[in-house]
C-alpha positions as CSV (number, residue, x, y, z in Angstrom):
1,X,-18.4,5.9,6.1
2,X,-15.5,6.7,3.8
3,X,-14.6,9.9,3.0
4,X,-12.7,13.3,2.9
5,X,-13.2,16.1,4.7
6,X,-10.9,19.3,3.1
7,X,-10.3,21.8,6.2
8,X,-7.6,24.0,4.7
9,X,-6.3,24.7,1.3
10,X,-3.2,26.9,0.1
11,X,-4.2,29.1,-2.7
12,X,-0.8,28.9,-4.3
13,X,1.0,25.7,-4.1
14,X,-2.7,23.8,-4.0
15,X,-1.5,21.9,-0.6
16,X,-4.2,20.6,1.7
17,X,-5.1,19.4,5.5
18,X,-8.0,17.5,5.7
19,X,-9.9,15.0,7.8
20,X,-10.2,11.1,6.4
21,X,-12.7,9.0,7.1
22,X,-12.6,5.3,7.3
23,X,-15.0,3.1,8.8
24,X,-12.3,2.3,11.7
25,X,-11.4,6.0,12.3
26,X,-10.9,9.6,11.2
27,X,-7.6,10.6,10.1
28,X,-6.2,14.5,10.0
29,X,-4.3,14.8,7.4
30,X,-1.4,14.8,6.9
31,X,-1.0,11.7,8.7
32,X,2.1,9.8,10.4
33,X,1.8,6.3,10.1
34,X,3.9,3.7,11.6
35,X,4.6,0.8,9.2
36,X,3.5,-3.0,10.5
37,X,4.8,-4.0,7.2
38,X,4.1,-8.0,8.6
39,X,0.9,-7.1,10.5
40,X,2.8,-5.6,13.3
41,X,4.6,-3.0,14.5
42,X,8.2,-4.1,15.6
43,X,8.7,-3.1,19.5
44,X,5.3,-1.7,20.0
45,X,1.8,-3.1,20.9
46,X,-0.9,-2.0,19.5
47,X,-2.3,-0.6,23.2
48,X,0.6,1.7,22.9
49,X,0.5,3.1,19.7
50,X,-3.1,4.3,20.6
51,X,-1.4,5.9,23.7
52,X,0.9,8.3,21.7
53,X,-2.2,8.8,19.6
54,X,-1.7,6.5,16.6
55,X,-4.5,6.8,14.0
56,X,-3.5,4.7,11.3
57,X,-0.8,1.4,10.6
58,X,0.9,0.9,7.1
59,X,1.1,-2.8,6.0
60,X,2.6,-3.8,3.1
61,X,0.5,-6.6,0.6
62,X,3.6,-8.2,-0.8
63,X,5.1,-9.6,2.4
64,X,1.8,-10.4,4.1
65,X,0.7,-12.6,0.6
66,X,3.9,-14.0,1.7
67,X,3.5,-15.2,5.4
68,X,0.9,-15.3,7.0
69,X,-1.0,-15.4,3.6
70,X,-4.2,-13.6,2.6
71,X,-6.3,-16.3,3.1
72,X,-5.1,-17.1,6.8
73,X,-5.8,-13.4,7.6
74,X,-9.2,-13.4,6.1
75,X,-10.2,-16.6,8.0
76,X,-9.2,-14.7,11.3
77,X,-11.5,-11.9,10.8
78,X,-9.2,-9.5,8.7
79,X,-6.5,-7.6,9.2
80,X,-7.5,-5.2,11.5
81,X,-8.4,-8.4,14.2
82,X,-5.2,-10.7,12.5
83,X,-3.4,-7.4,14.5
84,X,-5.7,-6.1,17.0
85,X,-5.8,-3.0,15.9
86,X,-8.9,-1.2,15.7
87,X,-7.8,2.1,14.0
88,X,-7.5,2.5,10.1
89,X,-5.1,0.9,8.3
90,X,-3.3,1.7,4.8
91,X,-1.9,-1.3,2.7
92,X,0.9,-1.0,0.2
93,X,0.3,-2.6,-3.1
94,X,3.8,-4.4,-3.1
95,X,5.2,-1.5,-6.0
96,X,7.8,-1.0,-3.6
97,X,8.9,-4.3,-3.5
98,X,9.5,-4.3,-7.2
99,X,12.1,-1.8,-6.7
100,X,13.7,-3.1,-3.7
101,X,13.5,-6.6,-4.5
102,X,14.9,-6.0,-8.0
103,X,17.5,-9.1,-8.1
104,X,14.4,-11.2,-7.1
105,X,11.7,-9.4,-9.5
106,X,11.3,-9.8,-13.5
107,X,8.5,-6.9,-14.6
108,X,6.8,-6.5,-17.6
109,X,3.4,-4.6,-18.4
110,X,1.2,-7.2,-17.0
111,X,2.9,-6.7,-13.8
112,X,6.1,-8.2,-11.6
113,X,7.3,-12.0,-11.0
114,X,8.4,-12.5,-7.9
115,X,11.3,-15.4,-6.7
116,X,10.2,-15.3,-2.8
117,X,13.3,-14.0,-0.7
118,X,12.2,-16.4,2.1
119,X,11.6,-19.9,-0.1
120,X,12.1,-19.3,-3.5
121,X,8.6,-19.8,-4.4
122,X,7.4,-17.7,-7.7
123,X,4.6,-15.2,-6.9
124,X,2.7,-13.4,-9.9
125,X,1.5,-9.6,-8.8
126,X,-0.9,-8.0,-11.1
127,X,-2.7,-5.3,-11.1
128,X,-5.5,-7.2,-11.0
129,X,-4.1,-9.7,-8.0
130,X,-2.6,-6.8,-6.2
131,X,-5.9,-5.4,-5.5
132,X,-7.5,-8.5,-4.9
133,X,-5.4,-9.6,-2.0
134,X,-5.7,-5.6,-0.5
135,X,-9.1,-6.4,-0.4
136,X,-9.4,-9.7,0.7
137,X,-6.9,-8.9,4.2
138,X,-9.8,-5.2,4.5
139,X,-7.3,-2.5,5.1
140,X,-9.4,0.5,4.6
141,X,-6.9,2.0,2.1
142,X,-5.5,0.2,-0.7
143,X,-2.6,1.5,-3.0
144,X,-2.7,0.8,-6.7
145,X,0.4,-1.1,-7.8
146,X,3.0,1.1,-9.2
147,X,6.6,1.0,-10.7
148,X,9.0,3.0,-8.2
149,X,12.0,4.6,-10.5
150,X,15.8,4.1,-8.8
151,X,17.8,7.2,-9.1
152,X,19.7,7.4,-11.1
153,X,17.2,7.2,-14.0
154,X,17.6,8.0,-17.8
155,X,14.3,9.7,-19.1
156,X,13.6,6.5,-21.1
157,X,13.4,4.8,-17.6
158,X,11.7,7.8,-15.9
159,X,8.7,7.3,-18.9
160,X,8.3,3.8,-18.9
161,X,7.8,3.2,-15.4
162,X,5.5,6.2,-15.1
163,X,3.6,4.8,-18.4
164,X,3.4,1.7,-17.0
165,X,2.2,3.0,-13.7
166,X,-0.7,5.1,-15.0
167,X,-1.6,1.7,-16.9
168,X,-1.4,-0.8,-13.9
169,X,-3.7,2.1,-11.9
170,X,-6.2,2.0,-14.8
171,X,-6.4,-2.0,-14.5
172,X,-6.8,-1.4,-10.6
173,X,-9.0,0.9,-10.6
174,X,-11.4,-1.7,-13.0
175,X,-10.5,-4.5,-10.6
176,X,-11.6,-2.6,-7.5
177,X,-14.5,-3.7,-6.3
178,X,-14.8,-3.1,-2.6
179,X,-17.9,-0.6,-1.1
180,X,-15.7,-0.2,2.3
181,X,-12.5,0.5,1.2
182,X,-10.9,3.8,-0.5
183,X,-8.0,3.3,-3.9
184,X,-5.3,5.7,-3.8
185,X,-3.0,6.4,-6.5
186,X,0.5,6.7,-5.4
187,X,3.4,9.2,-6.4
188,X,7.0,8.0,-5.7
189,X,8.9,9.7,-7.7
190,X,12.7,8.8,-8.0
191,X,13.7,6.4,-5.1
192,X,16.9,7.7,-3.7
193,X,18.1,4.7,-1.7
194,X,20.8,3.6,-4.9
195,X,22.8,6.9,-4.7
């Protein structure tokens, strides 16, 4: 069952708690989630995140296209078994990676190409195969790829990446085609690591 369940919402500023449910768990909202950008969380097993009451791991598309590869993880049963984790997961669509990579990265509307930072190797992310390797490792969210802004931005900068944001999630919406999992749309903003 996927769904949302809205418990509480401010008349004025439109903010809301809510309850999300995935097929693995259900999420109150909002939600804290640690980030297993490789498929695992760095220092803690997954017995211990349930412990201090973990409901949901972030995972990030881009590096795990990278190693250990969508493929591998869908042979193993998934992501959720590829990291023995049981609870809901969230992948990242690899927008971020756009940004952060941006020596590495050469974008245009059809999406970002990649020069790997561990071999080199060119890697095309589209809309289109953004979503497709979300669905193919079954997190139970999936992000649409966007264009994060670095700060400081002219408003040229500030338009195009938000145009071609609202375009990319238009093209993954259409390429969604998964009965299990939810899309999300994803706000960034301005990054403010470059300041």
């Amino acid at each position: 069952m996927k769904s949302f369940t809205l418990v509480h919402q401010d008349e004025q500023s439109k903010a809301r708690v809510g309850i999300l449910h995935t097929s693995h768990s259900d999420i109150p909202t909002p939600v804290f989630m640690p980030v297993g950008t490789q498929g695992t969380v760095k220092a803690m097993a997954p017995v211990r995140l349930k412990a201090v009451g973990v409901k949901m791991l972030l995972g990030n598309s881009y590096h795990l296209h990278l190693r250990p590869g969508e493929d591998l993880i869908r042979e193993m049963g998934g992501l959720h078994r590829f990291m023995s984790w049981n609870g809901s997961i969230l992948t990242d669509s690899g927008g971020f990676q756009i940004f952060s990579l941006s020596d590495l990265v050469k974008i245009d509307d059809q999406g970002a190409l990649f020069r790997s930072h561990l071999d080199g190797s060119l890697h095309h992310f589209t809309p289109e195969i953004s979503m497709q390797i979300q669905q193919d490792i079954g997190a139970d969210v999936v992000m649409i790829l966007d264009q994060c802004i670095g700060y400081p931005a002219s408003d040229y900068q500030v338009k195009v990446g938000t145009d071609r944001t609202l375009v990319w999630g238009k093209k993954c919406r259409e390429a969604f085609q998964s009965e299990s999992q939810m899309l999300f749309g994803i706000v960034q903003g301005l990054s403010l690591i470059h300041i």
